[in-house]
C-alpha positions as CSV (number, residue, x, y, z in Angstrom):
1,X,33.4,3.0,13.5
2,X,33.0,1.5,16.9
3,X,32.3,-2.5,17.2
4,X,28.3,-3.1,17.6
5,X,27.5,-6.5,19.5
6,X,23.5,-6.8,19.1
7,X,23.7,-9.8,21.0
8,X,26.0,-9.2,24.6
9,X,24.1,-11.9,25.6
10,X,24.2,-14.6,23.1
11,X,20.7,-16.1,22.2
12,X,18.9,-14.5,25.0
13,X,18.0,-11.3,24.8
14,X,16.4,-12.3,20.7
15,X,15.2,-15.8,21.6
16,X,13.1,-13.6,24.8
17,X,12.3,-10.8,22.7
18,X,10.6,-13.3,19.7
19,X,8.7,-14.9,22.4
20,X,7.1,-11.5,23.8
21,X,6.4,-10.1,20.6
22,X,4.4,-13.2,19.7
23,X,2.9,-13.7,22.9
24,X,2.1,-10.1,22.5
25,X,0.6,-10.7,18.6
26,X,-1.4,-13.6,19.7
27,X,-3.3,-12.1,23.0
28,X,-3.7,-9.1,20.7
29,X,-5.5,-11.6,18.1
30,X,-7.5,-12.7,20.7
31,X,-8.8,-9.2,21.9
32,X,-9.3,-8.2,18.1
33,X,-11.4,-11.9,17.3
34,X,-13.8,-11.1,20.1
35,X,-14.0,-7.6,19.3
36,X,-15.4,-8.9,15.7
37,X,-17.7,-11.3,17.3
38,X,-19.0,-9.1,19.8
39,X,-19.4,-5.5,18.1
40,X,-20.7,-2.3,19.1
41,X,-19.7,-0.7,22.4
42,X,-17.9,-3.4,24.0
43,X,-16.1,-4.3,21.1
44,X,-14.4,-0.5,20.4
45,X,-13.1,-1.6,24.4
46,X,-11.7,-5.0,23.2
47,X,-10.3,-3.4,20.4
48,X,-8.1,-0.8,22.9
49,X,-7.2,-3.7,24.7
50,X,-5.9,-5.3,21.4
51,X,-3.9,-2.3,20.6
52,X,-2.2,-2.5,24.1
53,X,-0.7,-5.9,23.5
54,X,0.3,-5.5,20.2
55,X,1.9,-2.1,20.0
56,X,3.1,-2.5,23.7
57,X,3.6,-5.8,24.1
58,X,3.9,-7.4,21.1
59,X,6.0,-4.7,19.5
60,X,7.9,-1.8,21.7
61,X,8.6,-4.8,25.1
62,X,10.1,-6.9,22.2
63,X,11.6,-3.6,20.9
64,X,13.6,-3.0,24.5
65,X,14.2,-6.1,25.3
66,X,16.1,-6.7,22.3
67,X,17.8,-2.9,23.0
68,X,19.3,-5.0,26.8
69,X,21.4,-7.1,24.1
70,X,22.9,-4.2,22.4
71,X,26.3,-2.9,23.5
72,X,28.8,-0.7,21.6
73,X,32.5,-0.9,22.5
74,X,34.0,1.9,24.4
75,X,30.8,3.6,25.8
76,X,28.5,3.1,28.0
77,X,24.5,3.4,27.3
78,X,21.8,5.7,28.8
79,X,18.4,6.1,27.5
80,X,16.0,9.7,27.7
81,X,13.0,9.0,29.8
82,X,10.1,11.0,28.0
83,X,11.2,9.9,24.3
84,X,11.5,6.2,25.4
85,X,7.9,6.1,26.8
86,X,6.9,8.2,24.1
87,X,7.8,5.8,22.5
88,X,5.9,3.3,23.7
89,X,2.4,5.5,23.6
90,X,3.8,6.1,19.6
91,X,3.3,2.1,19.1
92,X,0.0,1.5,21.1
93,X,-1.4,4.6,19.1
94,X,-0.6,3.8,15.8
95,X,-1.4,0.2,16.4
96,X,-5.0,1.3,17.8
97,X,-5.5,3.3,14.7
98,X,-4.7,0.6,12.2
99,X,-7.0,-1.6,14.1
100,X,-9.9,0.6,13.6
101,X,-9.4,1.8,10.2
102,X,-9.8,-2.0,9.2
103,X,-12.4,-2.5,11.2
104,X,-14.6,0.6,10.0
105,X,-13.2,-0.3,6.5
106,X,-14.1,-3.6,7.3
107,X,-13.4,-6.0,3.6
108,X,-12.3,-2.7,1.7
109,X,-8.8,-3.5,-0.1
110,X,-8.6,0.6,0.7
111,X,-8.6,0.3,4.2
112,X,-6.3,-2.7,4.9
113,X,-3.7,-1.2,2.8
114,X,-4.5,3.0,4.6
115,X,-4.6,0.7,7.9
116,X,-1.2,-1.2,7.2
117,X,0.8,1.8,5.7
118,X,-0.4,4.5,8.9
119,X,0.6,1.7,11.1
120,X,3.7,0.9,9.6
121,X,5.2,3.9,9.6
122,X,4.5,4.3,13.2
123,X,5.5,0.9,14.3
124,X,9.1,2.3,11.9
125,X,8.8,5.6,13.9
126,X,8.8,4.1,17.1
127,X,11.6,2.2,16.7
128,X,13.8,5.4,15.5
129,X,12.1,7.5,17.9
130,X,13.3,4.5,20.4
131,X,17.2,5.1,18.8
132,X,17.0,8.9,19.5
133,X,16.5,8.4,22.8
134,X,19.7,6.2,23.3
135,X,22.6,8.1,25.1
136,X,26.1,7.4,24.5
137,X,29.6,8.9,23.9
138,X,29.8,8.5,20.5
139,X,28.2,9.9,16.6
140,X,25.2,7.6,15.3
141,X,24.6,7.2,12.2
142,X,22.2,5.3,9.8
143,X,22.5,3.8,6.0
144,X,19.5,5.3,4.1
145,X,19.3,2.4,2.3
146,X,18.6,-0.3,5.3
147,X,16.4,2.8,7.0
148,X,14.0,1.9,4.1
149,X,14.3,-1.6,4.5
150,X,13.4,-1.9,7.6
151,X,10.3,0.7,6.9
152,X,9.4,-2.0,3.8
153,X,9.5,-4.7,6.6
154,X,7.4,-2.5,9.2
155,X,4.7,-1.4,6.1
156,X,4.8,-5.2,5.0
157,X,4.5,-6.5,8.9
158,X,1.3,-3.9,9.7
159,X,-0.2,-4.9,7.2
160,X,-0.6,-8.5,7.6
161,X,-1.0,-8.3,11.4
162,X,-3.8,-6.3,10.4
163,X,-5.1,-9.1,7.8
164,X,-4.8,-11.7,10.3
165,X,-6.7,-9.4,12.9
166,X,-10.0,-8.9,10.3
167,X,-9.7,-12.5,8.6
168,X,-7.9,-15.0,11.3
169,X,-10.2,-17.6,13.4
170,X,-9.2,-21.0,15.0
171,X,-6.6,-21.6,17.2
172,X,-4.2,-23.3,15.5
173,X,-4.6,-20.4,12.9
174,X,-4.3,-17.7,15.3
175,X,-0.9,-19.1,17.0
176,X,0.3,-19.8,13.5
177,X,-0.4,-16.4,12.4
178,X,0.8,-14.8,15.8
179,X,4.1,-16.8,15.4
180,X,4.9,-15.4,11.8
181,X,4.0,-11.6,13.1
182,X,6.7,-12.1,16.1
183,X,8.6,-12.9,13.2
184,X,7.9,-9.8,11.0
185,X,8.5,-7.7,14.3
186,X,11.6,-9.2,14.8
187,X,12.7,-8.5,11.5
188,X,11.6,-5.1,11.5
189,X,13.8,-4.5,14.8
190,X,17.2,-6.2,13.6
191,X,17.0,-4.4,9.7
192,X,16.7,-1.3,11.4
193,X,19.1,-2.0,14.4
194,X,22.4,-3.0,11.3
195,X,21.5,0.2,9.8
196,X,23.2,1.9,12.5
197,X,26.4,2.7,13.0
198,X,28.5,4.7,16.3
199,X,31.3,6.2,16.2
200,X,32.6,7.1,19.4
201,X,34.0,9.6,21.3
202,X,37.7,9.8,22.2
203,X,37.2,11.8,24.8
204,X,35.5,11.0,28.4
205,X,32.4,12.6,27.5
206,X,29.7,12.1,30.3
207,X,26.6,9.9,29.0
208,X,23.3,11.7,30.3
209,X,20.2,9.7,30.4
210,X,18.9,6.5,33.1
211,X,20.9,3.2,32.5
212,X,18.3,0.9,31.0
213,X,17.7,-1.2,33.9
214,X,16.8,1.5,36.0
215,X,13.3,2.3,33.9
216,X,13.2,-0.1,31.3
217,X,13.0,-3.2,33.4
218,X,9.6,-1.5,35.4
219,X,8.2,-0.1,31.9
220,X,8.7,-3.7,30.4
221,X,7.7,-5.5,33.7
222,X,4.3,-3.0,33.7
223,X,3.8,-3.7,30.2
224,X,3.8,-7.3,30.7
225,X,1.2,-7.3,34.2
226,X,-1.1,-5.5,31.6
227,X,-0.5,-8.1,29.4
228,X,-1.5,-11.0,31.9
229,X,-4.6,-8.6,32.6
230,X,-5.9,-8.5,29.1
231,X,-5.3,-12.3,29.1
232,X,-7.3,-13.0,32.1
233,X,-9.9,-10.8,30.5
234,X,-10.1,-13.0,27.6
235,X,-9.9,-16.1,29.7
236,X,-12.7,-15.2,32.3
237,X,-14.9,-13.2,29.3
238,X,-17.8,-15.9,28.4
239,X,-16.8,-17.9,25.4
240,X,-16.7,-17.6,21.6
241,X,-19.5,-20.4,21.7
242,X,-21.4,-19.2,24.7
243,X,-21.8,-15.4,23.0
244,X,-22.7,-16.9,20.1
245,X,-25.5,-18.4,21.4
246,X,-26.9,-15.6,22.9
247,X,-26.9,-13.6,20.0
248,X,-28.1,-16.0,18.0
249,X,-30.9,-16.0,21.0
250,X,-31.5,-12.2,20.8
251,X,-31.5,-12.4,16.9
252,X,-34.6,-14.8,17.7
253,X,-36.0,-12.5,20.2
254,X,-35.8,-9.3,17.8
255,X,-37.6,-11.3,14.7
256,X,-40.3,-12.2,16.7
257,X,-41.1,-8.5,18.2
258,X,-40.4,-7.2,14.3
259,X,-37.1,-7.5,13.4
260,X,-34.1,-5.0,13.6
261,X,-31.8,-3.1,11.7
262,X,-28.6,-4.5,9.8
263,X,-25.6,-3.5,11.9
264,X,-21.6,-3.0,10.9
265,X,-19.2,-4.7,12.7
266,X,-19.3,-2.5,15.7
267,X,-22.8,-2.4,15.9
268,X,-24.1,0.6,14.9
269,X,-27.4,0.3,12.4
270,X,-26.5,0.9,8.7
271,X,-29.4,2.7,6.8
């Protein structure tokens, strides 16, 4: 087997990689606490935005970025186009869907654990999906037994991202808890990344496929402006404080012209 370096570039490419995936978590945090406090319509949007920086940035940026560390001797390495961005859709998708399973579920042991397992296994699929669209001149290869690790890890990950998304309010709790899911992504990526193993080529066999600066650099630099947009968002959206009060001011309003329905999280009247 061919020498794997995972980290061509000493401590940067993981030390970057952690950082995204938990600036990712915690933005996504953010979008998912006032998705909870506002409801209905507008909260379904907040939710979307949520599953954007947590399955794109949070998870499949820190995926890539880790991927411009990763060399293997003798051969150079190309990536397909359509799988690696499918690849990123994969992750928002199956981020998005988790997200709302929880939040239709809302306290239901049921749906946390439906919400964490779908998403896992997506957030596991992308990153393989990710490794089938790597190019080079050599055999790749995985150990079963690590492939399920790393699945474990991704299961285990979801689900408490998704805890932390229903239950997490504060601050200092939602950095904290932002901080440990960069840490679970991170995990995730490396398990799975020393399950591999190349053997290459011995002849010149021509790698197909875009070197990854050419398109992962703009997918990761687009990913990231959509990141600062979501966080502006959050930053120019009135405050946790300030929509509470109004609510609490319409609550008043509704009560004195009769009263209204109980709602669910999102809004919509139960009954």
């Amino acid at each position: 087997m061919s020498p794997i370096d995972q980290f061509s570039y000493g401590l940067l490419t993981p030390v970057l990689a952690y950082a995204m995936s938990s600036v990712g978590s915690l933005l996504g945090l953010l979008l998912t606490a006032r998705a909870r406090l506002i409801g209905g319509k507008e909260g379904r949007y907040w939710l979307v935005g949520a599953a954007l920086a947590i399955g794109g940035t949070g998870i499949w940026t820190m995926h890539f970025i880790a991927m411009m560390g990763f060399a293997v001797d003798g051969t150079d390495i190309h990536y397909d186009l359509p799988l690696t961005a499918a690849s990123a859709l994969l992750a928002v998708v199956v981020v998005g869907m988790g997200l709302f399973l929880v939040f239709h579920g809302g306290e239901r042991v049921s749906s946390l654990v439906g919400g964490g397992v779908l998403t896992g296994l997506g957030v596991a699929g992308m990153h393989y999906l990710g490794m089938a669209g790597m190019r080079m001149a050599g055999h790749v290869s995985y150990d079963p037994v690590v492939v399920g690790l790393s699945v474990v890890i991704a299961v285990a990950a979801a689900t408490a991202a998704l805890w932390f998304a229903l239950r997490v309010r504060g601050a200092l709790r939602t950095t904290g808890a932002a901080l440990v899911m960069g840490v679970a992504v991170s995990g995730m990526h490396y398990t799975g990344m020393y399950a591999m193993a190349v053997q290459v080529h011995s002849d010149e066999t021509p790698v197909g496929g875009a070197a990854a600066g050419d398109f992962l650099l703009p997918l990761v630099v687009g990913l990231s402006v959509v990141t600062v947009g979501l966080l502006l968002a959050v930053l120019l959206s009135p405050s946790e404080r300030e929509v509470l009060a109004e609510m609490k001011f319409r609550e008043r309003m509704l009560r004195s012209e009769g009263g209204a329905p109980e709602q669910d999280s999102f809004g919509t009247p139960r009954g």
